[in-house]
C-alpha positions as semicolon CSV with decimal commas, in nm:
position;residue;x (nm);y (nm);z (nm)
1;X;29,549;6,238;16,520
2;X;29,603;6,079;16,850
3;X;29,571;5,677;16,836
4;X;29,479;5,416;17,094
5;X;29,741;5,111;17,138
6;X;29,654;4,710;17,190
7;X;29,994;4,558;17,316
8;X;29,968;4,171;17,332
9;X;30,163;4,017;17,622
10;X;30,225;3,652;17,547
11;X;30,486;3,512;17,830
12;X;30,236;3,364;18,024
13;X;30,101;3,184;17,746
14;X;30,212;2,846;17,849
15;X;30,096;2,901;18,170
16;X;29,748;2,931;18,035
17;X;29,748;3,311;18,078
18;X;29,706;3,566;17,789
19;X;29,707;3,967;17,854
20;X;29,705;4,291;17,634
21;X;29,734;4,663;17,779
22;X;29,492;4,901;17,588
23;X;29,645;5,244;17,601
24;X;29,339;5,489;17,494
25;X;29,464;5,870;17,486
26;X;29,302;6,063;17,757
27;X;29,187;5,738;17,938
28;X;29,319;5,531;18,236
29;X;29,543;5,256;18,081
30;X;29,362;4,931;18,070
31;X;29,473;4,578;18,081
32;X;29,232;4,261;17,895
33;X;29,327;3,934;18,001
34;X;29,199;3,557;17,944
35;X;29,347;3,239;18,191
36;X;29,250;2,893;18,122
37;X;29,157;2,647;18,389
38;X;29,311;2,410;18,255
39;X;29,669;2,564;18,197
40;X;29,764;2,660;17,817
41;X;29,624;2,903;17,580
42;X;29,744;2,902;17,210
43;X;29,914;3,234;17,081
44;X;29,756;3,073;16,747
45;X;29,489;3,300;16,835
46;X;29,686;3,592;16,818
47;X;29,520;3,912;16,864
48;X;29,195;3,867;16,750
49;X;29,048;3,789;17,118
50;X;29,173;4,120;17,287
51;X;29,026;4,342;16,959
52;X;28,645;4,174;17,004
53;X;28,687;4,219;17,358
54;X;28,753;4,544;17,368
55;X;28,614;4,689;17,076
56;X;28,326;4,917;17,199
57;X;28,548;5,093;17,422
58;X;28,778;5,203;17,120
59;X;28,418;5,341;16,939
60;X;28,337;5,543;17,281
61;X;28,706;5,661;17,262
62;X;28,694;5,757;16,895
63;X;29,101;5,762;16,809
64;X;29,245;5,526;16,565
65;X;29,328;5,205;16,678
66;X;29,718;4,984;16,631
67;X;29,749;4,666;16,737
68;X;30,098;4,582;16,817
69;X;30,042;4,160;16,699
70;X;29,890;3,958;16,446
71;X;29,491;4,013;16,346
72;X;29,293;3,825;16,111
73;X;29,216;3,997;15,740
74;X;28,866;3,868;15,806
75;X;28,781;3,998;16,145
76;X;28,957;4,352;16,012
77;X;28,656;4,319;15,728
78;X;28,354;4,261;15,973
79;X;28,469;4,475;16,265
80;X;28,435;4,754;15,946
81;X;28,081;4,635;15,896
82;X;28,034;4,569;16,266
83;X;28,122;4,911;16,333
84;X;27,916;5,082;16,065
85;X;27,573;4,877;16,270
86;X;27,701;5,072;16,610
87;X;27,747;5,433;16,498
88;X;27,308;5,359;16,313
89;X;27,213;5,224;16,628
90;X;27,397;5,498;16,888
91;X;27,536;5,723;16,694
92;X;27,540;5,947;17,002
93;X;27,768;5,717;17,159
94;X;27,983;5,497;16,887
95;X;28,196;5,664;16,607
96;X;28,387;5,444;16,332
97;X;28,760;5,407;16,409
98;X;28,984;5,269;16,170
99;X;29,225;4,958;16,318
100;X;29,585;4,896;16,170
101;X;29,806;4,592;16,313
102;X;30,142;4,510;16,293
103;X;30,092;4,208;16,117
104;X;29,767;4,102;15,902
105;X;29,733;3,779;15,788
106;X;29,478;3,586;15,586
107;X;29,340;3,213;15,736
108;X;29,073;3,038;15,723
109;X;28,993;2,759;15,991
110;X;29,211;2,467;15,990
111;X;28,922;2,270;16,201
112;X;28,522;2,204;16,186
113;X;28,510;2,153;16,518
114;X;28,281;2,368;16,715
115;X;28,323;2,508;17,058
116;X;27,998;2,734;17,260
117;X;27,970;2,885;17,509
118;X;27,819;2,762;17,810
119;X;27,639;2,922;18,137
120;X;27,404;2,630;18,214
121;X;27,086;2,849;18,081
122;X;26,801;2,786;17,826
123;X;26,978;2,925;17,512
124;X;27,287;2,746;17,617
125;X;27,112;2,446;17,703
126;X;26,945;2,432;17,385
127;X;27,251;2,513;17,168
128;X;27,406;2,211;17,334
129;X;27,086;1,962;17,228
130;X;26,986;2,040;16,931
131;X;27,374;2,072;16,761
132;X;27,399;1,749;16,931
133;X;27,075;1,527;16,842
134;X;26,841;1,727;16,757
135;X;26,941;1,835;16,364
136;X;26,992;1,592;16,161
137;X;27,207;1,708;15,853
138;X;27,221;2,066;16,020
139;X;27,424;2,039;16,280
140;X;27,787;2,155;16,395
141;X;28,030;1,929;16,497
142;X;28,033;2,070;16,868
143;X;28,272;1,885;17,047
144;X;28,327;2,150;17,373
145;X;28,194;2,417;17,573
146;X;28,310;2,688;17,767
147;X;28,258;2,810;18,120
148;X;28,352;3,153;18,147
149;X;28,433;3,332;18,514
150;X;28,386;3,729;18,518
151;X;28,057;3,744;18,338
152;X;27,720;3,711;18,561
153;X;27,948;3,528;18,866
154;X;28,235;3,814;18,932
155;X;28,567;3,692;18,891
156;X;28,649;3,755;19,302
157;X;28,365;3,488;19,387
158;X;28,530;3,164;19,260
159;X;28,290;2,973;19,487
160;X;27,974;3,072;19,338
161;X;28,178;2,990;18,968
162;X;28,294;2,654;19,069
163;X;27,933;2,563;19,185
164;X;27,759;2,708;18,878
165;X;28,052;2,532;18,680
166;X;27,995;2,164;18,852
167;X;27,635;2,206;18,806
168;X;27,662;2,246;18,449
169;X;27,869;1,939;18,403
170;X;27,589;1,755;18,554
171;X;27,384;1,909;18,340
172;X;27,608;1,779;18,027
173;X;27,678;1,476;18,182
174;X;27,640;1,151;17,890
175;X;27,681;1,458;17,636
176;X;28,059;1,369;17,595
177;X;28,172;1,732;17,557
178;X;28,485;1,875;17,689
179;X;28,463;2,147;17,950
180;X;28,673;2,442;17,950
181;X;28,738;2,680;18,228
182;X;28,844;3,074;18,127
183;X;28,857;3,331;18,324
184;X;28,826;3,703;18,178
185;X;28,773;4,064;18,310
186;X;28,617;4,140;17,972
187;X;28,354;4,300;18,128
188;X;28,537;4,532;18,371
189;X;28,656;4,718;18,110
190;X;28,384;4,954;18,133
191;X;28,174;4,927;17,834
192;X;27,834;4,893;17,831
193;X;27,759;4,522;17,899
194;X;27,399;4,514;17,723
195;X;27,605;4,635;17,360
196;X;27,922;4,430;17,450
197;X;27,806;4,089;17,615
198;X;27,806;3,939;17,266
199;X;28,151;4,101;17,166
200;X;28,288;3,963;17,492
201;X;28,132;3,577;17,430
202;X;28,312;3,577;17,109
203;X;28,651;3,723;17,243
204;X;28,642;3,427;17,498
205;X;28,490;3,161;17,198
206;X;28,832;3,330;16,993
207;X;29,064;3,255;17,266
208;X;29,062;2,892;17,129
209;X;29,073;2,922;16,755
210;X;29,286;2,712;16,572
211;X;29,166;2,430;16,755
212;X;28,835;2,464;16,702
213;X;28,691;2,601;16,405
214;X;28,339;2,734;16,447
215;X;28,192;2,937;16,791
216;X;27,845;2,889;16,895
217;X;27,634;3,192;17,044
218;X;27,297;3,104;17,186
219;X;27,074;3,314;17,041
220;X;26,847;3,512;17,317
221;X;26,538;3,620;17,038
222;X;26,413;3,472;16,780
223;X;26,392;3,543;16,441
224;X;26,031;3,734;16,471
225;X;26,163;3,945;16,797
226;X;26,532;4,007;16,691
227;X;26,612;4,346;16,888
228;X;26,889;4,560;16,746
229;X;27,122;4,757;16,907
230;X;27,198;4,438;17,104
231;X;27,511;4,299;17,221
232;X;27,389;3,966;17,042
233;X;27,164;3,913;16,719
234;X;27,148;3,713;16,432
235;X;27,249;4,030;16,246
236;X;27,562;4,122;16,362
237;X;27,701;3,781;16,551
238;X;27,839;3,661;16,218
239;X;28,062;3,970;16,237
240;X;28,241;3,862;16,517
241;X;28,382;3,556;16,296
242;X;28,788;3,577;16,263
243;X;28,994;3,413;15,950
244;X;29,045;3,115;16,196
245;X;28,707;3,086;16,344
246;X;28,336;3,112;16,182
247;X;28,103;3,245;16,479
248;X;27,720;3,128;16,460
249;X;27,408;3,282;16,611
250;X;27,269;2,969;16,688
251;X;26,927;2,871;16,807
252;X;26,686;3,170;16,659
253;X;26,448;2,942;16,496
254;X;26,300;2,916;16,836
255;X;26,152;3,153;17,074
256;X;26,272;3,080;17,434
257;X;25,937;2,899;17,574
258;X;25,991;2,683;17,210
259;X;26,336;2,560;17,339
260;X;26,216;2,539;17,725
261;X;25,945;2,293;17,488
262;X;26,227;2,080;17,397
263;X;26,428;2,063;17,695
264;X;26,144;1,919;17,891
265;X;26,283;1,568;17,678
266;X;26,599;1,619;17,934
267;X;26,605;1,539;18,270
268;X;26,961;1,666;18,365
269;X;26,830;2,027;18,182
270;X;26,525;2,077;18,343
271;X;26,690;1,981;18,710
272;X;27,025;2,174;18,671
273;X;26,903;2,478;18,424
274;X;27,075;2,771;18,586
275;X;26,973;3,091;18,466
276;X;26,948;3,309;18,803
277;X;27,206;3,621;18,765
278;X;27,020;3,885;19,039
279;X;27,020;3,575;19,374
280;X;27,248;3,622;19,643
281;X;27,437;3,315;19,495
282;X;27,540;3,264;19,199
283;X;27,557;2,917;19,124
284;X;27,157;2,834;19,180
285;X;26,778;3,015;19,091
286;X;26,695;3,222;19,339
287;X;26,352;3,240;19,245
288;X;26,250;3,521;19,283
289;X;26,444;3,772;19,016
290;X;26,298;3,857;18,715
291;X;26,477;3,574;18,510
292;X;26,367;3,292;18,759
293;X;26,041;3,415;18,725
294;X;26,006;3,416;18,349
295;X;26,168;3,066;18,367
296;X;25,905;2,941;18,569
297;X;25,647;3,111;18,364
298;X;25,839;2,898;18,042
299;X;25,784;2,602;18,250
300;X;25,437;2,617;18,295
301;X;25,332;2,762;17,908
302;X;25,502;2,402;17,783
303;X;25,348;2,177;18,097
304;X;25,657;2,107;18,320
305;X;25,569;2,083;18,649
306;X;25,887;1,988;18,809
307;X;26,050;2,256;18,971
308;X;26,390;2,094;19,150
309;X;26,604;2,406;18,965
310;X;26,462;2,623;19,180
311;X;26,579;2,724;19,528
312;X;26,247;2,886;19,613
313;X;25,972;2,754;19,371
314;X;25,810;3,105;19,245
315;X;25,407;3,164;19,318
316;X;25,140;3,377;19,227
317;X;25,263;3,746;19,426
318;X;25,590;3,688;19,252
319;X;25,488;3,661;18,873
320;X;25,236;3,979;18,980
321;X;25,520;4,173;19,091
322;X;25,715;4,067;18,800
323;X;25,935;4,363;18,667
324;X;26,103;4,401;18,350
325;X;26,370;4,665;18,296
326;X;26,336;4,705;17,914
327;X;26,133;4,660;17,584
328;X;26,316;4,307;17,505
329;X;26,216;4,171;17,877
330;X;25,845;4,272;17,804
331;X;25,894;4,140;17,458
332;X;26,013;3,762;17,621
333;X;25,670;3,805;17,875
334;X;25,462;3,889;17,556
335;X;25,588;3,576;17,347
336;X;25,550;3,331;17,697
337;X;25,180;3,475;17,662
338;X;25,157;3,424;17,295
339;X;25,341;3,040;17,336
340;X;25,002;2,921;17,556
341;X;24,743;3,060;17,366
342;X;24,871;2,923;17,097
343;X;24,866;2,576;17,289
344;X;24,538;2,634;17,437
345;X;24,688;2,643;17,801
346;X;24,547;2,829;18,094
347;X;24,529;2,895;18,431
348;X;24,604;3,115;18,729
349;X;24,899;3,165;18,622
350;X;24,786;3,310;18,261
351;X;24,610;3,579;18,393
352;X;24,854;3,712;18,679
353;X;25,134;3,714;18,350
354;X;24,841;3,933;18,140
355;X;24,872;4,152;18,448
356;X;25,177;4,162;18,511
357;X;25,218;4,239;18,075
358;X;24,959;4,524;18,152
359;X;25,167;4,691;18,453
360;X;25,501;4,651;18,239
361;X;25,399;4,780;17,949
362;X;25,315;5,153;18,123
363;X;25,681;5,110;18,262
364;X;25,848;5,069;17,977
365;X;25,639;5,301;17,772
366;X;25,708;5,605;18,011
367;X;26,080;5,500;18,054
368;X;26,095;5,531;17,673
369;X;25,893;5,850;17,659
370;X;26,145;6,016;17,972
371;X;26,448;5,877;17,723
372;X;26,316;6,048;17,435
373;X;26,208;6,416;17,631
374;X;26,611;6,398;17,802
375;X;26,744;6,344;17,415
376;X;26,528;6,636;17,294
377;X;26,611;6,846;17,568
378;X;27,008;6,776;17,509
379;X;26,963;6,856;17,141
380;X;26,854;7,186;17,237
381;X;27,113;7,312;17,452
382;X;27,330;7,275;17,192
């Protein structure tokens, strides 16, 4: 049987850069690589990063899988169980592949230190206050965050990614955390970014294990709208843990108009909150997409009315032409909805998000039903 190949290319390490070439049979040779801003990347870490990253595209592939360098015994164990949750949910599209490595070893984290990762959203945002103040008792010893450049800012635009990186730092500004810089092409390795975007926050959270001991993953759902056959759930994120790094879905306890509720206590949040991924730049809220827009409509469900992380503050026509590409975007208008008559507030804006819940909900309804007529008509043809 023909097997795929993970080679782990280390000179550079000291230099800050770390690369592996993924040689699938049949496929165009691939190469994964992570480079730290700020110059050295430990080869503690071993292979562990380039496997997460690039684990979705050896399912689609289907071949068994060597690594040619050291892998965790741990990460070998979830990645089974990992795997098993992929070929359930898409069976059509995922197939179990079994992973050997040159060299397995067994470790368990030598720090309780916890790194997250960091885009200046909500979730992110959130992660950052409550493991910092706001559990007593219950919280991680999160000492850093991560920037990382190739995920919504591509990795040509390093303007957009140094803007979006200094206005998170004002954001954490008095936190005391350490900011890290890494740069990945995770995501141009072709897999589906909506099943790999939590695979591919834990490859970059891996990069730095040894020194840190736990990886944070804002959760986007909570625990009463957890949507599987997602790159990121409560679930499954504990699966991406290694034998030198526990990862934690952090934050689920709390829908997202709950934790915009809580960051209205923070100034620097509520004025530097980037969460715009669709605007012509990529380091500010256009406001106008469909997550500036759901943003604002957080804002006003919890009473904020300050508006300063907006380029274009969104109105009335905007949240009326509000359009959601999918079941879990209708699912976050549906809980902003739920959040304010549960709080008794009201308004304008209430009823031009009912309408805009009412116009959404055909969409996605007769996307599904065209999903589910193509899939019967494929089954046929066989």
């Amino acid at each position: 049987m023909s097997t795929a190949h993970i080679y782990v290319d280390d000179t550079k390490a000291t230099e800050g850069i770390r690369t592996a070439t993924i040689e699938v049979p049949d496929r165009e040779t691939r190469t994964l690589f992570f480079e730290s801003h700020e110059g050295i990347l430990s080869v503690e870490a071993g292979a562990d990063p380039f496997l997460l990253g690039s684990l979705l595209l050896l399912m689609e592939a289907g071949h068994a899988v060597h690594v040619h360098g050291e892998v965790t015994q741990r990460l070998l164990r979830n990645l089974h169980e990992l795997q098993a949750a992929w070929a359930k949910w898409k069976p059509e599209k995922y197939v179990l592949v079994e992973i050997s490595a040159d060299s397995v070893v067994d470790r368990r984290p030598s720090s309780t230190a916890a790194i997250s990762a960091f885009s200046g959203g909500v979730d992110a945002s959130y992660t950052v206050q409550m493991n910092l103040r706001g559990r007593p008792n219950a919280s991680h010893d999160l000492r850093a965050v991560v920037f990382v450049h190739g995920f919504d800012i591509p990795l040509e635009n390093e303007s957009d990614y140094l803007g979006a990186r200094d206005r998170g730092e004002k954001l954490l500004a008095g936190t005391g955390l350490k900011t890290l810089g890494l740069r990945t092409n995770v995501r141009s390795l072709g897999q589906d970014w909506e099943d790999s975007f939590g695979l591919a926050v834990a490859s970059c959270l891996t990069a730095y294990q040894g020194e840190y001991g736990v990886g944070l993953i804002g959760s986007g759902h909570a625990y009463d709208d957890i949507v599987l056959g997602w790159g990121s759930s409560p679930v499954t994120d504990h699966l991406y843990g290694t034998g030198q790094m526990d990862i934690w879905h952090d934050g689920a306890g709390a829908a997202r108009t709950d934790k915009m509720a809580s960051l209205a206590s923070w100034p620097e949040a509520l004025q530097y909150l980037r969460v715009c991924w669709q605007g012509k730049r990529g380091d500010r809220n256009c406001g106008r997409c469909e997550k500036c827009v759901r943003t604002f409509l957080n804002f006003k469900a919890v009473g904020v009315d300050s508006f300063e992380c907006f380029e274009q503050v969104p109105d009335r026509q905007a949240v009326r032409r509000l359009r959601v590409g999918s079941s879990a975007q209708l699912g976050e208008l549906k809980s902003i909805a739920r959040y304010a008559a549960r709080h008794g507030v009201s308004g304008e804006w209430t009823s031009d998000l009912a309408y805009a819940i009412r116009v959404n909900s055909l969409r996605v309804a007769a996307k599904q039903n065209a999903l589910i007529s193509a899939t019967v008509r494929a089954v046929r043809r066989k």
